[in-house]
C-alpha positions as CSV (number, residue, x, y, z in Angstrom):
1,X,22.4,-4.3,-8.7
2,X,20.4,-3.0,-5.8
3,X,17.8,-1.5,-8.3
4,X,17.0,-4.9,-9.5
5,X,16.9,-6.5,-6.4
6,X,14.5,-3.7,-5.3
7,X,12.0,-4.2,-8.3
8,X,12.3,-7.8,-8.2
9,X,11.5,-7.5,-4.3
10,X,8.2,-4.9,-5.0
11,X,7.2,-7.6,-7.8
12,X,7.1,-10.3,-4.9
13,X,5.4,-8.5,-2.4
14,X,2.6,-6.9,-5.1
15,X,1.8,-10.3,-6.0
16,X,1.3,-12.2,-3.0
17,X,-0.8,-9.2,-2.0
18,X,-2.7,-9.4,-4.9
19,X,-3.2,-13.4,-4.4
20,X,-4.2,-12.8,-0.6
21,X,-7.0,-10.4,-1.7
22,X,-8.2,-12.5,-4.3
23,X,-8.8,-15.4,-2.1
24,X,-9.9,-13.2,0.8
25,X,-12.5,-11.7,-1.8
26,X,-13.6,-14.2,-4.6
27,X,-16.7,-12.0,-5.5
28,X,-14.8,-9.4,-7.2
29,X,-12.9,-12.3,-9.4
């Protein structure tokens, strides 16, 4: 299903964004 593969890809890339920001800004954490 392309819908899944979609969501699972947007899941990916929202998390690693979220990682990088978190390490490039430890103060907020």
């Amino acid at each position: 299903m392309i819908f899944d593969y979609l969501l699972g890809g947007a899941a990916t890339i929202f998390v690693t964004v979220y990682l990088v920001y978190a390490l490039l800004r430890p103060e907020r954490f």
